[in-house]
C-alpha positions as CSV (number, residue, x, y, z in Angstrom):
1,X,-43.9,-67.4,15.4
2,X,-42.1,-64.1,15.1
3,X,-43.7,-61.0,16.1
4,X,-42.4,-57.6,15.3
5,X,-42.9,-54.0,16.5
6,X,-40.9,-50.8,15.5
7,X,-40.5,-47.6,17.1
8,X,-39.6,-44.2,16.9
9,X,-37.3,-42.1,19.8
10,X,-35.8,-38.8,19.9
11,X,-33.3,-40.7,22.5
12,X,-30.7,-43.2,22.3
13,X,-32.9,-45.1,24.3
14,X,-34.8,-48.5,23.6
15,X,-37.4,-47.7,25.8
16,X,-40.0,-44.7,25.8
17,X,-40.3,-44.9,21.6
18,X,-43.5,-44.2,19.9
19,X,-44.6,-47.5,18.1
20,X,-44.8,-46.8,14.4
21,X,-48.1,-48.1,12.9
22,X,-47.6,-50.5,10.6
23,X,-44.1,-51.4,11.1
24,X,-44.5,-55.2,11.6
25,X,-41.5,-56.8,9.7
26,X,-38.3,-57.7,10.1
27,X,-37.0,-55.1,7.9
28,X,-38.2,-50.9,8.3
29,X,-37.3,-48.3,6.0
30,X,-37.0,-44.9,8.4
31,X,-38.3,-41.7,6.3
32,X,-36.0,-38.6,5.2
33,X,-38.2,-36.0,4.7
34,X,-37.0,-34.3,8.6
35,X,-33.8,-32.9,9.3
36,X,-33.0,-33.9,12.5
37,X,-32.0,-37.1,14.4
38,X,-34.1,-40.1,15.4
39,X,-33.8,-43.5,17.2
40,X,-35.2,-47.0,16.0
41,X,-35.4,-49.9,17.9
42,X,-37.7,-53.3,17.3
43,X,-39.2,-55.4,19.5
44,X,-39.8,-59.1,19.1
45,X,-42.1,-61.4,20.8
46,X,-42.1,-65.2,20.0
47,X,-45.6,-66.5,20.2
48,X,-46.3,-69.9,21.4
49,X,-46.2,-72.2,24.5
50,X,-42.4,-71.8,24.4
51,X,-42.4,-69.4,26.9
52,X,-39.9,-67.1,25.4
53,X,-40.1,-63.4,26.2
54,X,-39.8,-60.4,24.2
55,X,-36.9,-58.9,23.5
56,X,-35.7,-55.9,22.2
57,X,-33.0,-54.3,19.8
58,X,-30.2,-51.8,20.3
59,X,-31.6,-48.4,19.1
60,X,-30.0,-47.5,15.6
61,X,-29.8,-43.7,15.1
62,X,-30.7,-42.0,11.5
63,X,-29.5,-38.8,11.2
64,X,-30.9,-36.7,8.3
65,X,-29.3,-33.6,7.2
66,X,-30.3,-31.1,5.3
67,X,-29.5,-30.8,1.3
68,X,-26.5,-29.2,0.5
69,X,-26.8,-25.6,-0.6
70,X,-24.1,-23.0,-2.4
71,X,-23.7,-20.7,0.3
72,X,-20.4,-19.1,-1.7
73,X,-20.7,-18.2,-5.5
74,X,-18.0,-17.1,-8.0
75,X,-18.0,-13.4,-8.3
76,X,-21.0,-12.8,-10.9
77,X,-19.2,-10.3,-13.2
78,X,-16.4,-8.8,-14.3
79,X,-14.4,-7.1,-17.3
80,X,-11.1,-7.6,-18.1
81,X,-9.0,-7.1,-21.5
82,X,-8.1,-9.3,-24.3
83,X,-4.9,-10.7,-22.7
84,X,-5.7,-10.6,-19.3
85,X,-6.9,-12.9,-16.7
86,X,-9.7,-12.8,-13.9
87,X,-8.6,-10.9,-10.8
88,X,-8.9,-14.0,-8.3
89,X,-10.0,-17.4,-9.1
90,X,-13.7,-18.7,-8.9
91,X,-14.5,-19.9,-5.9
92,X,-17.8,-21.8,-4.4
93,X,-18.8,-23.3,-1.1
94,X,-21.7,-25.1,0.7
95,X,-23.3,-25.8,4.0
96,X,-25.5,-28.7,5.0
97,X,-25.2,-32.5,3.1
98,X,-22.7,-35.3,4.2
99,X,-20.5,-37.2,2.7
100,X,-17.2,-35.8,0.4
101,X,-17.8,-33.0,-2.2
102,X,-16.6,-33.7,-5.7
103,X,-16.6,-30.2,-7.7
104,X,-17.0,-29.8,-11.7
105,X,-16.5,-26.6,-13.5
106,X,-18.8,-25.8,-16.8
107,X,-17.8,-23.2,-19.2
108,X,-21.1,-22.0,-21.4
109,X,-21.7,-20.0,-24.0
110,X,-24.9,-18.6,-23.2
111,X,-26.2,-17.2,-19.5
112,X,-27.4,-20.6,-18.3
113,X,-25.9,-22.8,-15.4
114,X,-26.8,-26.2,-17.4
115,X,-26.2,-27.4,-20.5
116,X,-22.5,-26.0,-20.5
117,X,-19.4,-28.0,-21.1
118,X,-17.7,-29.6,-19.1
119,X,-14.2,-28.4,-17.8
120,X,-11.8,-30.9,-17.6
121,X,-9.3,-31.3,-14.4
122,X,-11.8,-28.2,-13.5
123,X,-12.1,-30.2,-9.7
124,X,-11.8,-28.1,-7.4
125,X,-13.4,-25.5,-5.2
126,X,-11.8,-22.6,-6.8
127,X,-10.9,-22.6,-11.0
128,X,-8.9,-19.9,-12.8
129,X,-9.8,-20.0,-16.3
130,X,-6.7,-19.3,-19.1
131,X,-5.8,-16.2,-20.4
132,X,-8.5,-14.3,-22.5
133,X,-7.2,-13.6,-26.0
134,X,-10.4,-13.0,-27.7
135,X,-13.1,-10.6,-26.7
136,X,-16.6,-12.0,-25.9
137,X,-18.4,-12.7,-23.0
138,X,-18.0,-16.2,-20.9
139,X,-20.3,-17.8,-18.5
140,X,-18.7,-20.3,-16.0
141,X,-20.5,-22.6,-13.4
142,X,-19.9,-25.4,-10.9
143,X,-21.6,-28.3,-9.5
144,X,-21.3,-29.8,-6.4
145,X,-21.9,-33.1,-5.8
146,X,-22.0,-35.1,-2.2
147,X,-21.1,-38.8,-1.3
148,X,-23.7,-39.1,1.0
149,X,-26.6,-41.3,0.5
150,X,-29.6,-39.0,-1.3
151,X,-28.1,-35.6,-1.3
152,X,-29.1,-33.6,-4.3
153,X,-26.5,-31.9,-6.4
154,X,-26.0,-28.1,-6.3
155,X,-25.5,-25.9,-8.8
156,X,-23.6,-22.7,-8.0
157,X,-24.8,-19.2,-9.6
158,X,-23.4,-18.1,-13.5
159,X,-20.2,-16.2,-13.3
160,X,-20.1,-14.1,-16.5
161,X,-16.4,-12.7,-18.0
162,X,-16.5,-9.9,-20.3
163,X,-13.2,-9.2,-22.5
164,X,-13.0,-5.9,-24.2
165,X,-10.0,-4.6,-26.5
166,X,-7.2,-2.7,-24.9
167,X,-7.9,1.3,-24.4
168,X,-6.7,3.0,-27.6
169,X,-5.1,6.7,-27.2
170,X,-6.5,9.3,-29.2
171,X,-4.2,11.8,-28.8
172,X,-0.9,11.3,-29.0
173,X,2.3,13.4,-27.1
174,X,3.9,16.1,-29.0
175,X,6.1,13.9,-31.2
176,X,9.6,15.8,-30.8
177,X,10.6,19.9,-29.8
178,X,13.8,21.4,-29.7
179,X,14.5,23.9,-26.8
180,X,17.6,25.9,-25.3
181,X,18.3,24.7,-22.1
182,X,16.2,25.8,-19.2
183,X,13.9,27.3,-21.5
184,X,10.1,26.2,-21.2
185,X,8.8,23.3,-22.9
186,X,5.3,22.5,-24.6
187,X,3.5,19.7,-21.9
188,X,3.3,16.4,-23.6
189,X,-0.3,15.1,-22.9
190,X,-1.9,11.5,-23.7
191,X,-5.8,10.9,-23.8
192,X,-7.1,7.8,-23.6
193,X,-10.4,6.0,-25.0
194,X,-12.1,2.9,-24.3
195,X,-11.4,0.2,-22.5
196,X,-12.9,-1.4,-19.5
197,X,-16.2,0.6,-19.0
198,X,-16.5,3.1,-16.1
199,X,-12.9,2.2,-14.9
200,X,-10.7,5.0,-14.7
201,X,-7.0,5.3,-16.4
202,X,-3.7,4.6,-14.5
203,X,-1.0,6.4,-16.4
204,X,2.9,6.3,-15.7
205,X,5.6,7.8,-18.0
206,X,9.1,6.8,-18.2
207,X,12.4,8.3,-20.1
208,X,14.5,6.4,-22.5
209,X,17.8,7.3,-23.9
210,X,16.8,5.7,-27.4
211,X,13.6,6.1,-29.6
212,X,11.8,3.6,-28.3
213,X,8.5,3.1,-26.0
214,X,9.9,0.0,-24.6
215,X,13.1,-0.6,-22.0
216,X,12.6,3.2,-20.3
217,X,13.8,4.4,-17.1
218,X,10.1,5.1,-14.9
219,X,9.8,8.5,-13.9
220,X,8.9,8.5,-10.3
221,X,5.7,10.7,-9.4
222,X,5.0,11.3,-12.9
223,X,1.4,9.0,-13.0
224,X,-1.2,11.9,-14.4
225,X,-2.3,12.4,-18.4
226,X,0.3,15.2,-18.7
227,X,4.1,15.6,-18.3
228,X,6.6,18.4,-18.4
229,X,10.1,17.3,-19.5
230,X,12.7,19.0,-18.2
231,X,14.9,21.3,-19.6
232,X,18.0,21.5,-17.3
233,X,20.3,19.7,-19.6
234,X,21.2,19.8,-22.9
235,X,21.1,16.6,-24.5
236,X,18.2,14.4,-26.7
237,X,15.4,12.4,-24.6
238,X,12.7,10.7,-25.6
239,X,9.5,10.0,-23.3
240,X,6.4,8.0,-23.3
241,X,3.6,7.0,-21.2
242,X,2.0,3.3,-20.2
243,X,-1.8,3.9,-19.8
244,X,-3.4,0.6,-17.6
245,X,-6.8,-0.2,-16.2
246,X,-7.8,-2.0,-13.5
247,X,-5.4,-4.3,-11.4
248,X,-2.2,-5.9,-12.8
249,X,-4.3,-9.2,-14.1
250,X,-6.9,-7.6,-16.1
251,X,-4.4,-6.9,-19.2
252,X,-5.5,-3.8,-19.8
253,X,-2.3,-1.8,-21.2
254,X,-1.5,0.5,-24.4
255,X,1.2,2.6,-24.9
256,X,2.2,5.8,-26.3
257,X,4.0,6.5,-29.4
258,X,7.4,7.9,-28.1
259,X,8.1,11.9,-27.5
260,X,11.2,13.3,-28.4
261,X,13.2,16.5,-26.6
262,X,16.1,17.9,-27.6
263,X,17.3,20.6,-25.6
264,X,20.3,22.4,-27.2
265,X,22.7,24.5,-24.9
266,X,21.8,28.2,-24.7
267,X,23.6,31.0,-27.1
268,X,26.4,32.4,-26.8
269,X,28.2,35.0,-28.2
270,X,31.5,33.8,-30.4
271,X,33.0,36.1,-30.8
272,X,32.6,39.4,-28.7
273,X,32.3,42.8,-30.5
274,X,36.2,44.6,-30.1
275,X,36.4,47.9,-28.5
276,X,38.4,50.4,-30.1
277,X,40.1,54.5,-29.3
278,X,39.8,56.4,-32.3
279,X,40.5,59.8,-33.1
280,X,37.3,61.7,-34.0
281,X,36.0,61.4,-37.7
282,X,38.3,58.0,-38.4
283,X,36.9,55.2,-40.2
284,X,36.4,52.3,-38.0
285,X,35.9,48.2,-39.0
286,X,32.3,47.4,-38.3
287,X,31.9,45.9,-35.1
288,X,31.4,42.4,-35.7
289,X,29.2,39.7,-33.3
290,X,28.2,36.1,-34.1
291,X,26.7,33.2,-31.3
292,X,27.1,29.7,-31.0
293,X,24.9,27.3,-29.8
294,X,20.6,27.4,-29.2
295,X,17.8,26.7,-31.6
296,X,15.9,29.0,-34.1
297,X,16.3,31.6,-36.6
298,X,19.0,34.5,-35.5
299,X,17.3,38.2,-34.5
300,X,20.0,40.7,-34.3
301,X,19.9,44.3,-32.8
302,X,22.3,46.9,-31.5
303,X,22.5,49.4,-29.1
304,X,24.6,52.0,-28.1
305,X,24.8,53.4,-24.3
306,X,27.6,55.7,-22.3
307,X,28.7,53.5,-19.9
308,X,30.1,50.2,-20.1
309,X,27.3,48.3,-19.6
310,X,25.2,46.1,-21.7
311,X,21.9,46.9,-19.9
312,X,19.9,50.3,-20.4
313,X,21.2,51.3,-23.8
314,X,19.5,52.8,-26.6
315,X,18.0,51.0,-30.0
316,X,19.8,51.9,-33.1
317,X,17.2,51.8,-36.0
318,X,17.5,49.8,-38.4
319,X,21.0,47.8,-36.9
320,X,19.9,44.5,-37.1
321,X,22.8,42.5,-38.8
């Protein structure tokens, strides 16, 4: 009759094992419960008068590895705006286990990494969820699940997605201002409110030939909360400014109303005052000026001076027509 003995051996070796107690049958179940490798072998010894000897197995090695664990989570926060997306997708990774991964993203509604619904086609290690059209806060979570016989499932940490509104801009640019040319112009200034909390505002303005806050021509260096058109030609501009947060995926974007400039040519004089030679004590036409060109309500005032020279002359009271 058959006569069976199991051992134990840290080497793949069939000789030099530690006999298991108890392990008398044809069949042995190794235990689990120690990462590392061992070695099995059995013995077997026929009993009788048959004279057979004992012989032994080949040693069979079980290798136990340890659980999988997460050892890379989705980035735990972050805030974006209503029409924006997460900066990079979600991403998770593990260490220890056997066998092939199989991944399953969960989108929940509360800050809890079960009970959450499942994500379909969400497979993968990484997930990019669509774009966020309505504010709220999100909470998204993966498991990871191994082939391999026994290993436990992992679940990754919560990664939690708050959308805010757009920032809003309080005060507005100037809305329009008429200027000679060259003269100096009123700043036009934008300030900005809300938004994604504690990020700080990116602004740009840009130059358009119509009145419109769309389709402008950037203005390059102009990227702080103030601008100063310029003045140098004469001619109707209109400016505005894009205000953004964050990086280009995080939708954060409003835009001014538009700002217009006109800049009218300087005045001129059209026509000249007419020199005349009188003899003294004749009666003389008025001399006669008008201008062309600039902005604003006319001032007029004469002078008189002995030399020919319009600089340095003296004030004549009460000639201002």
């Amino acid at each position: 009759s058959p006569q069976w003995q199991w051992y134990s051996n840290i080497t793949n070796s069939n000789l030099g094992g530690t006999l298991i107690t108890g392990a008398t049958n044809s069949t042995y179940t190794p235990p689990t419960s120690i990462v590392g490798t061992l070695y099995y072998y059995s013995t077997l010894t026929l009993a009788g008068s048959g004279g057979c000897g004992q012989i032994t197995s080949n040693p069979a090695a079980i290798i136990v590895q340890a659980d999988p664990i997460i050892n890379t989570n989705p980035t735990l926060y972050q805030m974006i705006c209503a029409g924006g997306t997460i900066a990079a997708p979600f991403e998770v990774g593990y260490i220890n286990g056997v066998g092939s991964p199989s991944y399953q993203w969960y989108s929940n509604t509360t800050n809890s990494n079960s009970g959450g619904t499942l994500i379909t086609g969400a497979t993968n290690a990484t997930y990019t969820p669509p774009t966020f059209n309505t504010t709220g806060i999100y909470f998204y979570y993966c498991v990871v699940s191994l082939s391999g016989n026994g290993c436990d499932n992992y679940t990754s940490l919560i990664a939690e997605v708050e959308v805010v509104d757009d920032p809003i801009i309080s005060n507005q640019p100037l809305p329009s201002q008429t200027l000679c040319q060259f003269a100096t112009p009123a700043n036009l200034e934008v300030v900005a409110n809300n938004g994604l909390s504690g990020s700080s505002y990116n602004y740009q303005w840009y130059s358009n030939t119509t009145n419109s806050n769309s389709g402008g021509t950037l203005i390059i260096g102009e990227t702080n909360s103030t601008y100063t058109p310029t003045t140098a030609s004469a001619g109707t501009e209109y400016y505005y400014c894009i205000i953004t947060q964050g990086n280009i995926n995080t939708g954060c974007e409003v835009i001014s109303n538009t700002a217009e400039v006109i800049i009218n040519l300087g005045p001129s004089f059209d026509p000249q005052p007419i020199g005349v030679e009188v003899c003294e004590g004749a009666i003389i036409s008025p001399l006669t000026v008008n201008y062309i060109n600039g902005t604003g309500s006319p001032q007029w005032q004469w002078y008189s001076n002995i030399t020919n020279s319009n600089l340095g002359g003296t004030l004549i009271t009460g000639a201002t027509n």
